[in-house]
DRENDO-1510 file (C-alpha; in Angstrom, 1 decimal, always signed):
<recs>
REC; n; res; u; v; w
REC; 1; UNK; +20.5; -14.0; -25.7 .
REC; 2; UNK; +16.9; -15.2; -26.6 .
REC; 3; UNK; +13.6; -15.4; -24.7 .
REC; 4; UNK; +11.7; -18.0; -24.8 .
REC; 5; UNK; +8.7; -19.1; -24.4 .
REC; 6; UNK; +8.3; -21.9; -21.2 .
REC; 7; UNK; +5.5; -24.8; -22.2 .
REC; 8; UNK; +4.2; -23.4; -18.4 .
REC; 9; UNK; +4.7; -20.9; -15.9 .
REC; 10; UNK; +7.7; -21.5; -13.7 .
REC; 11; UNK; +6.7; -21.7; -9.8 .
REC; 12; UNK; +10.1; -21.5; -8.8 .
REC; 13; UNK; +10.4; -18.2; -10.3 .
REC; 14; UNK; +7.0; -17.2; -9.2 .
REC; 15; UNK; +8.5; -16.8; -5.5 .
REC; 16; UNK; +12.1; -16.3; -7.0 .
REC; 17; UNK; +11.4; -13.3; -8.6 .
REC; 18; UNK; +10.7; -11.1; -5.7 .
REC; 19; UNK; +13.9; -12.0; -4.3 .
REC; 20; UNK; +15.6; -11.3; -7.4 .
REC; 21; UNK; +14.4; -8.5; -7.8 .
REC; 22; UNK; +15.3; -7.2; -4.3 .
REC; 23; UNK; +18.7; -8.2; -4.5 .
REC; 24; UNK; +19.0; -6.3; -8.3 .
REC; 25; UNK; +17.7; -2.8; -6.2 .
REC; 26; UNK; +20.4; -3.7; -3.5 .
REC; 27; UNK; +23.0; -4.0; -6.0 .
REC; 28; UNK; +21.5; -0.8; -8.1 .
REC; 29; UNK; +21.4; +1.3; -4.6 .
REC; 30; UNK; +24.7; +0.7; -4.2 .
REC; 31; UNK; +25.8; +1.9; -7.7 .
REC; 32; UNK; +23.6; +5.2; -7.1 .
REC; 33; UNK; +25.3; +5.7; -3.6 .
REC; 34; UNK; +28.8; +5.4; -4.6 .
REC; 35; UNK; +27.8; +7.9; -8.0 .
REC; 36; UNK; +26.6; +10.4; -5.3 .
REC; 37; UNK; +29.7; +9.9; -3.3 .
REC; 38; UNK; +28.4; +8.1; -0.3 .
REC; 39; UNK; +29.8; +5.4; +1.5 .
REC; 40; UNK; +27.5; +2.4; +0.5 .
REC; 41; UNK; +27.9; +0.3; +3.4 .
REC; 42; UNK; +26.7; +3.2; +5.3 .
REC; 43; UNK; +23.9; +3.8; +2.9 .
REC; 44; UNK; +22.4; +0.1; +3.0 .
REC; 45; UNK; +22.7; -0.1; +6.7 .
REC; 46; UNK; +20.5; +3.0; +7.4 .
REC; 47; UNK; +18.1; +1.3; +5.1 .
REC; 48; UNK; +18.3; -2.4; +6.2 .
REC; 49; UNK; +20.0; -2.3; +9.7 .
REC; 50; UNK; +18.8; +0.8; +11.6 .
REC; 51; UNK; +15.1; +0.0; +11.3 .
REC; 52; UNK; +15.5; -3.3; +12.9 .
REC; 53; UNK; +18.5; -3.2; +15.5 .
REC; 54; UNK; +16.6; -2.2; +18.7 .
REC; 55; UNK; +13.1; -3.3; +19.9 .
REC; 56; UNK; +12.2; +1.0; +19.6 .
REC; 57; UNK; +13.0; +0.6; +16.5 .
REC; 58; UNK; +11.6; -2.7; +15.1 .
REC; 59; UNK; +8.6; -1.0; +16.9 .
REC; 60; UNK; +8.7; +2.4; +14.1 .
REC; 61; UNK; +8.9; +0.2; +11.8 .
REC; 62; UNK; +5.5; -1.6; +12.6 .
REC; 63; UNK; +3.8; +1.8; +13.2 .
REC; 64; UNK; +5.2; +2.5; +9.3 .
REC; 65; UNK; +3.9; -1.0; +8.0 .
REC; 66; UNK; +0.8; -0.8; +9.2 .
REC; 67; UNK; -1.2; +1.2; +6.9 .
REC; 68; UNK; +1.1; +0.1; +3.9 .
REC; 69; UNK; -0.3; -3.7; +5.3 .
REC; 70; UNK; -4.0; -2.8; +5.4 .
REC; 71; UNK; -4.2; -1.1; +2.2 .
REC; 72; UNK; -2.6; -3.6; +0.6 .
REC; 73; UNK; -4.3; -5.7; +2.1 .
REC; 74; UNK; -7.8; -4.7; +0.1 .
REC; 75; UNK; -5.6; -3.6; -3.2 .
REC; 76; UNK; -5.0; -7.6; -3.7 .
REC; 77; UNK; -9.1; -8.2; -3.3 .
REC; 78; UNK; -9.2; -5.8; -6.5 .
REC; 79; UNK; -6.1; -6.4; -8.1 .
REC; 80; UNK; -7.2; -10.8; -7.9 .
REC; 81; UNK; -10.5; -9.5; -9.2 .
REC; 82; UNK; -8.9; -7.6; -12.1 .
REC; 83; UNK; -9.9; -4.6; -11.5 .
REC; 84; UNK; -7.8; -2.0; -11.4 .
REC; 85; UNK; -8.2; +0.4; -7.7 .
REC; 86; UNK; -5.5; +2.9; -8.1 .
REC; 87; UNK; -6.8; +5.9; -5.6 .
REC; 88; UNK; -6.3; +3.9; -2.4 .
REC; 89; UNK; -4.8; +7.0; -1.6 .
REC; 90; UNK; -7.4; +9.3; -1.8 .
REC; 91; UNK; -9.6; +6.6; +0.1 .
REC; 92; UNK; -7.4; +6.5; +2.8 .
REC; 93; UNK; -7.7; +10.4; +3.0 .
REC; 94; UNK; -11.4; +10.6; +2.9 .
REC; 95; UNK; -11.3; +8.2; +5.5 .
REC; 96; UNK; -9.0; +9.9; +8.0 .
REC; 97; UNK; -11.1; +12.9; +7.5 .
REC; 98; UNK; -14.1; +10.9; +8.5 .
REC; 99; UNK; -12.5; +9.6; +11.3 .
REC; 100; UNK; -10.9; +13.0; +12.3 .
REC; 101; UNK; -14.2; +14.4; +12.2 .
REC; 102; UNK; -16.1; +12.3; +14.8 .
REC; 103; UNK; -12.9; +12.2; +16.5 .
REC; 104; UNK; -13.0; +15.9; +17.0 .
REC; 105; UNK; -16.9; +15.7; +18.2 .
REC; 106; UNK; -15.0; +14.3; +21.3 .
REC; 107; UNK; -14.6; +16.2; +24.7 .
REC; 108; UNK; -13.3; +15.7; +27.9 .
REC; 109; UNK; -16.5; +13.7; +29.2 .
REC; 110; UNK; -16.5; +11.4; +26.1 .
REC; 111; UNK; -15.7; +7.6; +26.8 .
REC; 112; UNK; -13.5; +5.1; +24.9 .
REC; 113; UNK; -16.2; +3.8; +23.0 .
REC; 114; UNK; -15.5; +7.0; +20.9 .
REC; 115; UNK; -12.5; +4.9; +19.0 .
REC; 116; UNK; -14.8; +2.4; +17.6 .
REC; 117; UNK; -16.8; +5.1; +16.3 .
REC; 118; UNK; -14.0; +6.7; +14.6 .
REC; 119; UNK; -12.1; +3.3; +13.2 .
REC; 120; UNK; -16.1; +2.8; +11.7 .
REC; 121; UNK; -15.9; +6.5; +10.5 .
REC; 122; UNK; -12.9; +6.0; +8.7 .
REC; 123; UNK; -14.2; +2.2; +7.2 .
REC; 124; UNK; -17.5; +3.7; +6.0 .
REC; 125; UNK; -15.8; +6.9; +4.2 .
REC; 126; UNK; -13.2; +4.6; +3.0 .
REC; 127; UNK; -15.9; +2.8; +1.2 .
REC; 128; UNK; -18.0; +5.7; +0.1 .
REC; 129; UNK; -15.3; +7.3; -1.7 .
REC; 130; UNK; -14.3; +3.7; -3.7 .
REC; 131; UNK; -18.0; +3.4; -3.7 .
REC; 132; UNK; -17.9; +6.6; -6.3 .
REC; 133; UNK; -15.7; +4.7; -9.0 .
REC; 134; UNK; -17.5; +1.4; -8.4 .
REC; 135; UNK; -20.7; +3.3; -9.3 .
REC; 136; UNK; -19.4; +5.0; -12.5 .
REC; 137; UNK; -17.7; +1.7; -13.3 .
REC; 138; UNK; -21.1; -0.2; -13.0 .
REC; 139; UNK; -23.3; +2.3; -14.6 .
REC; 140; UNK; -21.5; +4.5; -17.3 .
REC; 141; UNK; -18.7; +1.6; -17.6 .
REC; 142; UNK; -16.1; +4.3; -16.6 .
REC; 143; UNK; -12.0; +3.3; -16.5 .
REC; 144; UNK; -11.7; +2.6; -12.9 .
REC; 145; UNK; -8.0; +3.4; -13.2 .
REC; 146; UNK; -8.5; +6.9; -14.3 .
REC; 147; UNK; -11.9; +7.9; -12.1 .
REC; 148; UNK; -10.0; +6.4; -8.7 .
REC; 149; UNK; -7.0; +8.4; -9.5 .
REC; 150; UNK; -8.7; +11.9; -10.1 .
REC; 151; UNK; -10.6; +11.4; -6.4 .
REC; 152; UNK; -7.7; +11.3; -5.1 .
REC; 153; UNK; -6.6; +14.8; -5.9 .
REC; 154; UNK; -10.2; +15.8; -5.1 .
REC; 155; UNK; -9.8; +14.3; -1.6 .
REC; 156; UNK; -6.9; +15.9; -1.5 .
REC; 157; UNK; -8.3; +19.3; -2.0 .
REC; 158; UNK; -11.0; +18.6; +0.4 .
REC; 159; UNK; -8.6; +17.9; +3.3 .
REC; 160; UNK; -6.9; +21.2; +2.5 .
REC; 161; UNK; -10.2; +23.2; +2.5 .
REC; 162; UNK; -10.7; +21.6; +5.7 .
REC; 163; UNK; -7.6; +22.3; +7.2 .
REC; 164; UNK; -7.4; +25.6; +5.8 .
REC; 165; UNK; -11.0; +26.7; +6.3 .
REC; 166; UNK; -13.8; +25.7; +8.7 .
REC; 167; UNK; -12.4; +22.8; +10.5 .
REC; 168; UNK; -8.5; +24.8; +11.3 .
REC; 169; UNK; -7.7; +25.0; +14.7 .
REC; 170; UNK; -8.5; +29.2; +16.2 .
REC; 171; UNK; -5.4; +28.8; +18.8 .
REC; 172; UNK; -2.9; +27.2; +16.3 .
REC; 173; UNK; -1.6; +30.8; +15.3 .
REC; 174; UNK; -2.9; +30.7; +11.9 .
REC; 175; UNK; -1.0; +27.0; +10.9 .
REC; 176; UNK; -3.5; +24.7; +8.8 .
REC; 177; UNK; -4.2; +21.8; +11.3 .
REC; 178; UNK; -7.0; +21.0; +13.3 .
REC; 179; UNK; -6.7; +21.0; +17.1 .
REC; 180; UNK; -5.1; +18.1; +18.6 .
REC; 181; UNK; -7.8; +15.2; +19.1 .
REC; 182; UNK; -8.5; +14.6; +23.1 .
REC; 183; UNK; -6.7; +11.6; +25.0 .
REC; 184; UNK; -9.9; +9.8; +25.0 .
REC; 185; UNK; -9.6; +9.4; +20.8 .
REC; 186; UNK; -6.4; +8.1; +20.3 .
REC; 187; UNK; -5.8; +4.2; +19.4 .
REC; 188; UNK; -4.9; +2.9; +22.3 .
REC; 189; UNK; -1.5; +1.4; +22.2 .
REC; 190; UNK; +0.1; -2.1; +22.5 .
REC; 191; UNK; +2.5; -1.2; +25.2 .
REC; 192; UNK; +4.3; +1.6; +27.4 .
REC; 193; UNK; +6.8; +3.5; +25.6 .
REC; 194; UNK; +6.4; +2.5; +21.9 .
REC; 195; UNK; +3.6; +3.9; +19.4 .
REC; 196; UNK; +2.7; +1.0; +18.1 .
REC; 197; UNK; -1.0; +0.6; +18.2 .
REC; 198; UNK; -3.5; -2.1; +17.9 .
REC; 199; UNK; -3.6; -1.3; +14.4 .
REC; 200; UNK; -1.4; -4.0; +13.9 .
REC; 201; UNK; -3.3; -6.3; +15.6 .
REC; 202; UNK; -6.1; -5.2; +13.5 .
REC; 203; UNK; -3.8; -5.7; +10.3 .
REC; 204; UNK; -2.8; -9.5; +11.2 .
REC; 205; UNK; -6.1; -10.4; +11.9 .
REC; 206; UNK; -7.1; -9.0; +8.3 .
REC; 207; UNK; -4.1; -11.3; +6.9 .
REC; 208; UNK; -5.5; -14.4; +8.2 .
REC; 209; UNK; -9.7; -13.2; +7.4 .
REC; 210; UNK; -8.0; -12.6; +3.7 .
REC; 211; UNK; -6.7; -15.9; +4.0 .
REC; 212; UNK; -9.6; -17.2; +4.6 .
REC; 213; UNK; -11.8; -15.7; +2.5 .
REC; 214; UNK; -9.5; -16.4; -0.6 .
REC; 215; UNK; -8.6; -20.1; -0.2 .
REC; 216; UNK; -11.1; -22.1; +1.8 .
REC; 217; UNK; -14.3; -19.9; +0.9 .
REC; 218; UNK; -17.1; -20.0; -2.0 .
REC; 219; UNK; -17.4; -16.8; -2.2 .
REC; 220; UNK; -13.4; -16.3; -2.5 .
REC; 221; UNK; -13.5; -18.7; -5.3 .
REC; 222; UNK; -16.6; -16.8; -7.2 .
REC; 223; UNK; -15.2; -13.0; -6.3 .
REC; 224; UNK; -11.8; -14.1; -8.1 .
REC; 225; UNK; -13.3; -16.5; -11.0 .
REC; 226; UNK; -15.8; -13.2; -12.0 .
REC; 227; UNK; -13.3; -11.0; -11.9 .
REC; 228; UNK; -10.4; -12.5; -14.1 .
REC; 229; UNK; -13.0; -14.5; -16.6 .
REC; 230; UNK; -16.4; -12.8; -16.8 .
REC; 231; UNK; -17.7; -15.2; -18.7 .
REC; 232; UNK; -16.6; -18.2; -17.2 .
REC; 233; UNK; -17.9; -16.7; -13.9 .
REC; 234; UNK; -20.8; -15.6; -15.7 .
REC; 235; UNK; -21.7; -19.6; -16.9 .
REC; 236; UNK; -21.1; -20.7; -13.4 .
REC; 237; UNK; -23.7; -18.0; -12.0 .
REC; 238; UNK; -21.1; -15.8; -10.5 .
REC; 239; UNK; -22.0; -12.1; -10.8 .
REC; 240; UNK; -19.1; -9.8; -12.3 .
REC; 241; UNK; -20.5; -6.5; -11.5 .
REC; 242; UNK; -20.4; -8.4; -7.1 .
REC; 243; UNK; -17.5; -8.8; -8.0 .
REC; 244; UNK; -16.5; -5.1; -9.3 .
REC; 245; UNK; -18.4; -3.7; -5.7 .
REC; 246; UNK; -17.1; -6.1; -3.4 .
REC; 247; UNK; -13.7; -5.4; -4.6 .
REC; 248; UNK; -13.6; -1.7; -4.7 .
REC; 249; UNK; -15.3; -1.7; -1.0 .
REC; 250; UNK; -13.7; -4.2; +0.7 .
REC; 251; UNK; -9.9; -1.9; -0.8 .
REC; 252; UNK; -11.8; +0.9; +0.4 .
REC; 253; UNK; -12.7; +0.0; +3.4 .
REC; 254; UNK; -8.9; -1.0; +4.2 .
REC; 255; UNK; -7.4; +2.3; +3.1 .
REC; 256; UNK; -10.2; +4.2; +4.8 .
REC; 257; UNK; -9.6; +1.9; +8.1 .
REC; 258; UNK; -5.4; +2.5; +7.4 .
REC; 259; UNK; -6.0; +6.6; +7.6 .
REC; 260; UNK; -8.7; +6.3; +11.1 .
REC; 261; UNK; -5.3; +4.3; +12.6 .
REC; 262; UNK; -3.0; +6.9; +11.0 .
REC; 263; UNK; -4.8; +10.1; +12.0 .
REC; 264; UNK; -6.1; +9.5; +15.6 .
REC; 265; UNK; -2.6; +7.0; +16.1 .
REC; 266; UNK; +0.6; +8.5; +15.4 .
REC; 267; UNK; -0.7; +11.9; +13.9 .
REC; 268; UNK; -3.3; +13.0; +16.4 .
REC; 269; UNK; -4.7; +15.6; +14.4 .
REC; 270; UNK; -5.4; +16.6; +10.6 .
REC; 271; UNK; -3.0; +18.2; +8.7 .
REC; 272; UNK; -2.2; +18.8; +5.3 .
REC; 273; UNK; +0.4; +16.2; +5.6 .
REC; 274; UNK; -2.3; +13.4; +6.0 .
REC; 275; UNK; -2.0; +12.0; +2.6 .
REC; 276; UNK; +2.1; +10.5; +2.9 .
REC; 277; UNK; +1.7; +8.1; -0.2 .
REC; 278; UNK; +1.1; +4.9; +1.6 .
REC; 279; UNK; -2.3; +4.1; -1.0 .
REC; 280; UNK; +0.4; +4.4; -3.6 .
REC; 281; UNK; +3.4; +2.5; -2.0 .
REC; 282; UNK; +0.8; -0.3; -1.2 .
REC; 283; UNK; +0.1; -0.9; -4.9 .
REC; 284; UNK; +4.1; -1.6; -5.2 .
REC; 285; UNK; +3.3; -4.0; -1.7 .
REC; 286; UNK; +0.7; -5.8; -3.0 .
REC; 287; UNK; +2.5; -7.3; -6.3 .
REC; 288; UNK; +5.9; -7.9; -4.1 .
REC; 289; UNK; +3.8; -9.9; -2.5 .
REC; 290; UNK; +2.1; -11.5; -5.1 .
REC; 291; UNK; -0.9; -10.8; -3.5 .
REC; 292; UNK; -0.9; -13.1; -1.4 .
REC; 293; UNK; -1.7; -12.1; +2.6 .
REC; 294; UNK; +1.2; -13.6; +4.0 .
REC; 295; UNK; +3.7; -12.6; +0.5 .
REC; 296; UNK; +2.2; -9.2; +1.7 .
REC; 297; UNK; +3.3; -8.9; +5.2 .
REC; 298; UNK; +6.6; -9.1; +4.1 .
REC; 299; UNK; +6.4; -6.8; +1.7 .
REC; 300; UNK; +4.8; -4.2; +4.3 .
REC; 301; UNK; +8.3; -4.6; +6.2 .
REC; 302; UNK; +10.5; -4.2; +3.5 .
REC; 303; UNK; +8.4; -0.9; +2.1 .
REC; 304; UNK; +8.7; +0.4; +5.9 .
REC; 305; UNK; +12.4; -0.4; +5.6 .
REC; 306; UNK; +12.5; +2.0; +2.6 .
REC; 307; UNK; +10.5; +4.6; +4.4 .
REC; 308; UNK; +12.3; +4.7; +7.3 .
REC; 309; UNK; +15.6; +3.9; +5.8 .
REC; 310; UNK; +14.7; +7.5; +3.6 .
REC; 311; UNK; +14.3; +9.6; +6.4 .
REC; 312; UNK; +17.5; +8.4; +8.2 .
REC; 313; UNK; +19.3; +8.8; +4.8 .
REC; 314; UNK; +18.6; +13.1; +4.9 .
REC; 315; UNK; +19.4; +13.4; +8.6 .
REC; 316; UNK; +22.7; +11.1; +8.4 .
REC; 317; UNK; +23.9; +11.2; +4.5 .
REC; 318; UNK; +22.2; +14.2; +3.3 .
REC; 319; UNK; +20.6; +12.3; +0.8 .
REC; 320; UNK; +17.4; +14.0; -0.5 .
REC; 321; UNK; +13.8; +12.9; +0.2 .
REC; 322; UNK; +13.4; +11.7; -2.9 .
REC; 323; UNK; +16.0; +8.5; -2.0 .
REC; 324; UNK; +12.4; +6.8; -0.6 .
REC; 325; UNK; +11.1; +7.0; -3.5 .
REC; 326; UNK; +13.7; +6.3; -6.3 .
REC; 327; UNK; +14.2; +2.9; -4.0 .
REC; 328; UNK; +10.6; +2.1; -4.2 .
REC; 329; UNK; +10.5; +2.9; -8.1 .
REC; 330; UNK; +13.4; +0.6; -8.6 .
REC; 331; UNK; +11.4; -2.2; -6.6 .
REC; 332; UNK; +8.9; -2.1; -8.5 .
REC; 333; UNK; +10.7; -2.0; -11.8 .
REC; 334; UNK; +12.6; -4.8; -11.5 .
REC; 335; UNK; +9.9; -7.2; -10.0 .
REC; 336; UNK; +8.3; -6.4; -13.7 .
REC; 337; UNK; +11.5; -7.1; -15.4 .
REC; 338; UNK; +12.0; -10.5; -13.6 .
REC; 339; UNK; +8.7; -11.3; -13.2 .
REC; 340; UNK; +9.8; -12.3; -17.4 .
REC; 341; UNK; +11.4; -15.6; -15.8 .
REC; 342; UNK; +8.3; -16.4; -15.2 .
REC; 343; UNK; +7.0; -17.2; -18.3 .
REC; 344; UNK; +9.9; -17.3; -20.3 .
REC; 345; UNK; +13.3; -18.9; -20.0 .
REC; 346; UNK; +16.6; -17.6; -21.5 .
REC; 347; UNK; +18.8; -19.2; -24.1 .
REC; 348; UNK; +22.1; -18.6; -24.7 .
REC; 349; UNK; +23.4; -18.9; -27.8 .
REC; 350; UNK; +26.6; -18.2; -30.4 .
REC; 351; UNK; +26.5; -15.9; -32.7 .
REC; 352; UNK; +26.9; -16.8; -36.6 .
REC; 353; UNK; +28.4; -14.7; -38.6 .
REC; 354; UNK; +27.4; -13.8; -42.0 .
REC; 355; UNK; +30.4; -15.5; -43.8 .
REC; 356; UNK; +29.5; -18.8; -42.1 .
REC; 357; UNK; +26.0; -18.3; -43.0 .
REC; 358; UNK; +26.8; -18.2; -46.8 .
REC; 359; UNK; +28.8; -21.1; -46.6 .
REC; 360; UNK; +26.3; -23.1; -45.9 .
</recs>
């Protein structure tokens, strides 16, 4: 078996691969259920059936694709623009902590105009924490992927000092949480019994302004063009370092919208728990989808699948929590190993053996 080179890049296998790859982590999930000694019919139907076979549930599974949507979402700005935003985690906690903190300024007299406040909160901290590795990209020509990373631990540590310390809640018998946000804060919701939000109103409407912004605008055309060739973009007039702060703001700005919907939606206070690895899961969403915004919506649902599939896989199989994860790691890897298809071909071919070799 041989690789080789294709004369151009498939586009079959450019929207093949995904698939392929999904079916390869079906097939691999079965292999590691039956080695643990689970049924595996069982084990795929918590993780592909359950989350979609009653309206309450297809409605979980929008509250869990969300966030991973949003965030990936901006991640596919930076990732077109080749640069490299790998603490959209630690963005998304800065900004729930923003938005937790106006949110807890409310009382019972506040109005609802208090939720665009907080969603703002969360956007703007969001952006200020990116803003941190966009600045020490542009100025001391830091690695982006390594100075995004580290906040996030530091914005990790800051919610726990918050939550620990000045900010924990003095009739919550000594747990680390803040008190519960008032009524008036919380995103207000698409319909009676379900928690689905208008988050995900907010998340489609970022699909189609991606969309937009990407394929029918100048500035798309510049943002992507300065970020994968510099000097191309550079000969055209196009500015690369824009580029670098529109791309880390715009991703921050997401993640740091993503935890505001998180924290005053489903949550509806802080807690150490904030941070539940959607800025991380959302880098595996954005190449599933080959960031592209509709490729990513898809990508959202299958994640959530694996999320929600995980959690159903302790309670009924007593799998451990780790099940969410080893799925998601396996997703990921083999997209990179067939994503090879894409540029290459393989060839099939009969060995000769050393005999017939001298003989000729």
């Amino acid at each position: 078996m041989q690789l080789e080179v294709r004369p151009q890049p498939s586009p079959f296998w450019s929207y093949a691969s995904p698939l392929l790859a999904l079916l390869l982590t079906v097939a691999i999930g079965v292999a590691l259920f039956l080695a643990l000694g689970k049924d595996p019919v069982k084990g795929l139907q918590v993780f592909f059936w359950e989350p979609v076979k009653s309206p309450y549930a297809v409605g979980e599974l929008l509250v869990k694709a969300t966030p991973l949507l949003i965030i990936a979402l901006g991640l596919a700005v930076c990732f077109r623009s080749n640069v490299w935003n790998i603490g959209a985690e630690g963005q998304f906690v800065i900004g729930a902590l923003a938005a937790g903190g106006v949110a807890l300024l409310a009382d019972k007299a506040t109005g609802r105009w208090i939720v665009v406040a907080i969603l703002a909160a969360g956007v703007l901290g969001g952006m200020a924490w990116a803003g941190i590795t966009a600045f020490l990209r542009d100025r001391f020509n830091a690695n982006e992927i390594l100075v995004s990373l580290m906040l996030v631990y530091v914005a990790d540590l800051t919610l726990s000092f918050l939550v620990f310390g000045p900010w924990k809640d003095p009739a919550g018998y000594n747990f680390p949480q803040t008190r519960t946000f008032e009524a008036v804060t919380q995103i207000p919701r698409l319909m009676a019994g379900s928690r689905v939000t208008i988050g995900i109103v907010l998340a489609l409407a970022g699909v189609a302004a991606l969309w937009l912004y990407l394929y029918r605008s100048y500035a798309g055309f510049a943002q992507e063009v300065s970020g994968q060739a510099p000097a191309a973009g550079r000969y055209a007039g196009f500015s690369s370092r824009r580029a670098l702060w529109v791309a880390l703001l715009v991703s921050g700005g997401a993640a740091g919208l993503a935890g505001a919907l998180e924290v005053a939606g489903p949550i509806g206070q802080l807690t150490p728990y904030v941070p539940a690895g959607y800025g991380f899961a959302a880098i595996i969403v954005a190449f599933v989808g080959r960031l592209h915004p509709v490729g990513v919506v898809f990508s959202a649902l299958l994640m959530s699948m694996f999320y929600i599939g995980g959690e159903l896989a302790q309670s009924r199989l007593g799998l451990p929590k780790s099940i969410t994860g080893v799925f998601q790691g396996l997703l990921l890897f083999n997209l990179l190993a067939c994503d090879i298809l894409i540029a290459y071909r393989i060839r099939f071919s009969r060995p000769v053996s050393t005999l017939a070799q001298k003989a000729r």
